[in-house]
N, C-alpha and C positions, 0 to 999 in steps of 0.2 A: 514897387512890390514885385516878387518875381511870382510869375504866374503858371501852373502849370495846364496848357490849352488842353484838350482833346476834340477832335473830328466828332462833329455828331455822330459816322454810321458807326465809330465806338462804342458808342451808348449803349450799341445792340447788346454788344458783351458783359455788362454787369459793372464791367474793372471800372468805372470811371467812380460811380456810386461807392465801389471799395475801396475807390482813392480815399474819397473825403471821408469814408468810416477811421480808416486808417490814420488818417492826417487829423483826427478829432482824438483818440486813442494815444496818441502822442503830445495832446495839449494844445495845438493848434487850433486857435479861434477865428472865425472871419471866413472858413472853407467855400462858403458859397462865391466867395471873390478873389479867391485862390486857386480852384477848381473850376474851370470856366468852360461853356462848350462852345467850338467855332465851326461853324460849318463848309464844308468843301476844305478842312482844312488838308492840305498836300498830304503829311505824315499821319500819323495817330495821334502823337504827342508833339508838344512843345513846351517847354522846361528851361525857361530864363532861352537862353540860346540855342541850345540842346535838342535837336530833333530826333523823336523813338518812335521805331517799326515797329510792333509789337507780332509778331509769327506767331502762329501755335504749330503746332509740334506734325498735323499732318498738312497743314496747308506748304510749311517746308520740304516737305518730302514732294509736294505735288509739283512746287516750284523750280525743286531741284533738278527734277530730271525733265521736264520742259524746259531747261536755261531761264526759265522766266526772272526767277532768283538772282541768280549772276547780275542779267539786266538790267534790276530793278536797284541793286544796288549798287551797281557802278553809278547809275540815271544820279542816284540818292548821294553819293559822295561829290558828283560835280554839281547837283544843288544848294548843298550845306556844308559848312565848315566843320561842324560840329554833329556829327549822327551815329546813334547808335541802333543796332538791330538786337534787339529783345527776342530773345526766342523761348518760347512758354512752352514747356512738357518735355519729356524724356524721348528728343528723335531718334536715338542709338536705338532704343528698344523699341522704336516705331519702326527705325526700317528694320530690324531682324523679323518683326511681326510681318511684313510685306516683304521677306526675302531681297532686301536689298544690303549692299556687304558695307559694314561700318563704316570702313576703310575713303569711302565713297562721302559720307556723311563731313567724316572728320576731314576732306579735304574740299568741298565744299567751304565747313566753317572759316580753314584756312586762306581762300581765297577770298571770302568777302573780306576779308582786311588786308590783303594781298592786293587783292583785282581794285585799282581804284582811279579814281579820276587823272587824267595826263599831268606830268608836271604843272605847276603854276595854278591849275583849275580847282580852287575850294580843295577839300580834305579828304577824309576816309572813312569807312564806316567799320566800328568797334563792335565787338559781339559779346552780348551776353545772355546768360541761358536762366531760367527759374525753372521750379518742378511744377507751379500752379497761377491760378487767378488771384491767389492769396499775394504769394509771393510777388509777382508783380507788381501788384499796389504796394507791400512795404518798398520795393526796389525806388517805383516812384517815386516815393516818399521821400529815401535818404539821396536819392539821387537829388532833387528839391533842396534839399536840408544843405547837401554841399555846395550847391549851384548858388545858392543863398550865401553863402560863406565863403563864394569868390574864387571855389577850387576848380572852376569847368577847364580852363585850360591846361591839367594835368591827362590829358589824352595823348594817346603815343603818336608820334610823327615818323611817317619813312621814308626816307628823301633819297632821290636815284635810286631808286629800286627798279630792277629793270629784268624782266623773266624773257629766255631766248627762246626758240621753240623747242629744243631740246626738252627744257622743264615743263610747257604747256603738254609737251606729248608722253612725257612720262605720267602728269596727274593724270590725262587720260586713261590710262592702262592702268593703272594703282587702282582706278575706280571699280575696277573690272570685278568679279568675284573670284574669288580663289586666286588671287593673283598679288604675289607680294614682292620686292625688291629682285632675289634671283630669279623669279619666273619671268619677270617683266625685263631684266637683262638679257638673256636667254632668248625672249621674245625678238628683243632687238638685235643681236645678234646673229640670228638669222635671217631674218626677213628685212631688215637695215632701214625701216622707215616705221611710220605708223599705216601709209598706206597698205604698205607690204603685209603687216598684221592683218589689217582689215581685212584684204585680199586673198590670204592665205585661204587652204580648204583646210578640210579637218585631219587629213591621213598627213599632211605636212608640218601640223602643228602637234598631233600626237607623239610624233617621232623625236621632240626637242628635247636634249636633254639638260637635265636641271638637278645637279648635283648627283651625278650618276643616277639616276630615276627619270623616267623617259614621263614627259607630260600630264599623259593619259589620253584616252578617249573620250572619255565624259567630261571633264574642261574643253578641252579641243572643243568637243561638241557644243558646250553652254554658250564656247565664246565666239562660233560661229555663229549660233541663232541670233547672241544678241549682234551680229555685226550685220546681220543678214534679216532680220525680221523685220515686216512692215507694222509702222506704228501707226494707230490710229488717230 
């Protein structure tokens, strides 16, 4: 019988309980032994093989800009062959609520299926998003419902995939706000490094120009504070 676990401090959240609603609403009998709770387990879920993160939508944002994110799921791809990271709520409109630039978001999501365990070492981890708690439990569900029917190893695989530092320091800059492909050219063509960037003051970054239109001031400025401000 494939099983779907969840971690006891799950419980907190409601979804385990909307599992089994769910999984009853669909004709499913026996849920009490198909829905199970394990304690201390590693992930949130477990699903035949299939290990699921479950984020909501501002604990991502918290994680994001701590790296803690990053961390946890590279940690998470050399632990399991099989994992996915479930992200629950609408993060785009989280970070424009908290002023942080999409751009930033969506290369974040990029990298948890990018950034992954070293050759040879277990797998990757897959991202998907819901708008709610609802959602979730149906995703459970059919996710169950496949894994059941033998489909788990239709997961994409990326083999030699290999990022230089070139592309590490471009996602850097792209994160930035107000900063898109020619500014972040532009950027590097003056100042010839990422250090250079960070380094730069603001009268030398004002003055670059980008598509005949000189910087500005007020970027220059933003993107000194955040290079230069202490984080708590």
């Amino acid at each position: 019988m494939i099983q779907v676990k969840y971690d006891s401090r799950e419980g907190r959240s409601g979804i385990p309980t909307l599992i089994k609603e769910t999984f009853e609403q669909h004709g499913i009998e026996d849920v009490d032994n198909i829905v199970v709770k394990v304690n201390n387990q590693k992930y949130d879920y477990l699903i035949g093989g299939l290990w699921v993160e479950r984020i909501e939508a501002e604990d991502f944002l918290s994680k994001m800009q701590n790296n803690r994110l990053n961390n946890q799921m590279v940690e998470m791809s050399i632990a399991t062959k099989y994992s996915l990271a479930l992200i629950e709520g609408n993060v785009e409109h989280a970070a424009l609520e908290h002023g942080i630039n999409k751009n930033y978001v969506l290369a974040t999501k990029a990298g948890i299926v990018i950034e992954r365990s070293p050759e040879g070492l277990q797998g990757m981890v897959t991202t998907l998003q819901t708008q709610n708690k609802f959602d979730t439990a149906e995703i459970i569900y059919f996710l169950w419902n496949k894994i059941r029917q033998g489909k788990l190893l239709r997961f994409p695989r990326l083999t030699k995939l290999k990022w230089n530092n070139t592309d590490r320091a471009n996602l850097v800059i792209d994160g930035l706000p107000n900063i898109g492909p020619e500014r972040r050219k532009a950027l590097f063509k003056e100042f010839k490094s990422l250090k250079g960037i960070i380094n730069a003051n603001i009268k030398s970054m004002t003055n670059i120009m980008v598509n005949k239109r000189r910087l500005g001031h007020k970027t220059a400025e933003n993107l000194h504070k955040i290079f230069n401000e202490e984080i708590d």
